[in-house]
C-alpha positions as CSV (number, residue, x, y, z in Angstrom):
1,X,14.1,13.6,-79.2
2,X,14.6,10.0,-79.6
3,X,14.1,7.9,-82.1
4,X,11.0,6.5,-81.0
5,X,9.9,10.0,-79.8
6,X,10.4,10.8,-83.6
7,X,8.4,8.1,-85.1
8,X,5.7,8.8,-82.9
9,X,5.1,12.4,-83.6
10,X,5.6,11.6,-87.5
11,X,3.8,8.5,-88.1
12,X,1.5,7.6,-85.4
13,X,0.0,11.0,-84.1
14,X,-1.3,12.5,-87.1
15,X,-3.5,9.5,-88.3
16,X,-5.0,9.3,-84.4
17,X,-7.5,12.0,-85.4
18,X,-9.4,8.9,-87.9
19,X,-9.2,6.3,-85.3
20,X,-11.2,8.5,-82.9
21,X,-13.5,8.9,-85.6
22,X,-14.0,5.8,-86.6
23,X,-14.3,4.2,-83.1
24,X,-17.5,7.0,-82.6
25,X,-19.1,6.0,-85.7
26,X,-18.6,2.2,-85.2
27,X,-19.8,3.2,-81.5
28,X,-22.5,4.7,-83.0
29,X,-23.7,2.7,-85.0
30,X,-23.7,-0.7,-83.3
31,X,-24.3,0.8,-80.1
32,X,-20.9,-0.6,-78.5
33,X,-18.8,0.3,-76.5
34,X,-14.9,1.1,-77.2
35,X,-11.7,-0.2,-75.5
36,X,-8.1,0.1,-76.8
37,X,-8.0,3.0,-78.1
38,X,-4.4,4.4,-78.8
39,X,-3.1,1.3,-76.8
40,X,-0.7,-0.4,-79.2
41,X,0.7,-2.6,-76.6
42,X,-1.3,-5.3,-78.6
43,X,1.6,-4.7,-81.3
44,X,0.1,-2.9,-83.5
45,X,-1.6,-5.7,-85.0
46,X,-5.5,-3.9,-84.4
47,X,-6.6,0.0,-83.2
48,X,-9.7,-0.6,-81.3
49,X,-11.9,-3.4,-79.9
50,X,-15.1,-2.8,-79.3
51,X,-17.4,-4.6,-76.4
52,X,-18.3,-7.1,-78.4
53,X,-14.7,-7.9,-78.9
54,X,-14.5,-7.1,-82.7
55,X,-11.4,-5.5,-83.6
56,X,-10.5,-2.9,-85.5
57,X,-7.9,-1.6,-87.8
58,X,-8.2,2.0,-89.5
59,X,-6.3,3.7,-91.9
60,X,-6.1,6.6,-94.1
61,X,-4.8,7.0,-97.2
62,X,-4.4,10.8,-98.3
63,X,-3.4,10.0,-101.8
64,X,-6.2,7.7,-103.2
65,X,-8.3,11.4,-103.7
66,X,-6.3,12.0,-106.4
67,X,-4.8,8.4,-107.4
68,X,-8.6,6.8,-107.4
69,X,-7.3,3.9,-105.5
70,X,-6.2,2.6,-102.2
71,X,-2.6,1.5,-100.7
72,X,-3.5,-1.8,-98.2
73,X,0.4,-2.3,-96.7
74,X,1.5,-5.4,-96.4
75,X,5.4,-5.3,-95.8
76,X,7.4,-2.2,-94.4
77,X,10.9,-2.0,-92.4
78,X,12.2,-5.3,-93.7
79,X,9.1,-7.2,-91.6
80,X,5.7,-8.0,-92.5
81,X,3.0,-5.7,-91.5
82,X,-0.3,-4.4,-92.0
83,X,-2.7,-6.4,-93.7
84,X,-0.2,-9.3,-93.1
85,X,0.0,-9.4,-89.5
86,X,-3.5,-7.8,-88.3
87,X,-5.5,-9.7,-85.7
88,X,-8.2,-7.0,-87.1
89,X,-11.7,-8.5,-88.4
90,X,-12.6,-5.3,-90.0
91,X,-10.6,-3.0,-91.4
92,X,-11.7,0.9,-91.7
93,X,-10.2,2.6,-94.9
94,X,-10.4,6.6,-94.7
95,X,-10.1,9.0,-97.7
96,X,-11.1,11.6,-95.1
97,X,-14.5,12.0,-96.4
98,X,-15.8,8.5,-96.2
99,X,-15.3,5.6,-94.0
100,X,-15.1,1.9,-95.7
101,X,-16.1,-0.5,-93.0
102,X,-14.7,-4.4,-94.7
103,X,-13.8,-7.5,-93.4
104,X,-10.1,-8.3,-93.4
105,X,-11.9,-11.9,-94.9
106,X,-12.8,-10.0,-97.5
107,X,-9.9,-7.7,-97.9
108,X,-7.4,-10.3,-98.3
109,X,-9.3,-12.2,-101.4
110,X,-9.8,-8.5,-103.1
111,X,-5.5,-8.1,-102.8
112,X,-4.5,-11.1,-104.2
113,X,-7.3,-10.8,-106.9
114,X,-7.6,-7.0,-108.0
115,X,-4.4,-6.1,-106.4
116,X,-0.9,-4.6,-107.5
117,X,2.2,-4.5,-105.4
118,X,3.5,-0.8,-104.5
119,X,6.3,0.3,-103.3
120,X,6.3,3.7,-101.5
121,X,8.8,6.4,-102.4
122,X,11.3,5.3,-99.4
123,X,11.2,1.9,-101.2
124,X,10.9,1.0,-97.2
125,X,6.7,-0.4,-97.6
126,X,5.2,-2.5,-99.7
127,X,1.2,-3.0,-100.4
128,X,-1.4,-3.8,-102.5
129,X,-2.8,-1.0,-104.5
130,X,-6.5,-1.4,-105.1
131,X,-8.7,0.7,-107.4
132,X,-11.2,2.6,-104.7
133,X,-14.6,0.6,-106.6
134,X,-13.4,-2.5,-105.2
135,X,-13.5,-1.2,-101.6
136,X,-16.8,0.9,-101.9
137,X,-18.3,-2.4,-103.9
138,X,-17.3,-4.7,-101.0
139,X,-17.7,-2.8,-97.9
140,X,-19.9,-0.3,-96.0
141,X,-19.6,3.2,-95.7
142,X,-20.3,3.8,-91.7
C-alpha cells in the first residue's frame, strides 16, 4: 500500500461516515439537494455543496466528549489548512451525538477571540481549541 493508499484508509475513511450524515440532515432540512460528496478534487478546501451552492465542511472531533471543547485546525503538515484555507460557508462540528451547523464568518471571529492554539500529539497540526459553549451558543444543532 502506498503512501497515499495509507493516508486514505487512516485519515480520510473513517470520518466519511459524518459527512454522509450531515449532508442528509442538511438535505433534510433545507430540502436541497447534495453534490460533491467524497469528491476532494476541489482540494480539500470544502466536503459537500449543496444545490443552492452552499458549501460545506464537516468535522468530528472524538475527544471534546471528554475534553468539553473543540479542536478547529488551522495548520498541519508544515502548510496551512483547515479553517485557514476552507472555501466552506458553514462548517459542521460533530461530537457524534450532535451536529453544530456555524458559519465559517462566525467561526473565525470565535478563534481569534475565545480561542487557544493546540498542538496535537505528533506536534504535526495546529488549531484553535474552543470551549464546546461557544459553538453550541453560536451555531445550530441540525
Amino acid at each position: 500500500m502506498n503512501w497515499k493508499e495509507n493516508f486514505y484508509k487512516t485519515k480520510v475513511k473513517p470520518y466519511e461516515k459524518y459527512e454522509k450524515e450531515a449532508a442528509e440532515r442538511v438535505a433534510k432540512l433545507y430540502k436541497v439537494e447534495i453534490f460533491e460528496l467524497f469528491n476532494k478534487n476541489n482540494g480539500n478546501k470544502y466536503d459537500f455543496v449543496d444545490s443552492n451552492n452552499i458549501k460545506y465542511e464537516v468535522k468530528f472531533d472524538r475527544y471534546s466528549l471528554k475534553s468539553g471543547n473543540f479542536f478547529i485546525e488551522y495548520f498541519g503538515y508544515c502548510k496551512l489548512s483547515g479553517i485557514s484555507i476552507t472555501e466552506a460557508n458553514y462548517y459542521i462540528i460533530t461530537d457524534e451525538q450532535n451536529y453544530y451547523l456555524i458559519s465559517v464568518k462566525k467561526l473565525k471571529k470565535i478563534c481569534e477571540k475565545n480561542g487557544y492554539e493546540k498542538r496535537t500529539k505528533d506536534n504535526l497540526t495546529r488549531g484553535y481549541c474552543i470551549q464546546k459553549e461557544f459553538i453550541i451558543k453560536n451555531s445550530q444543532i441540525i
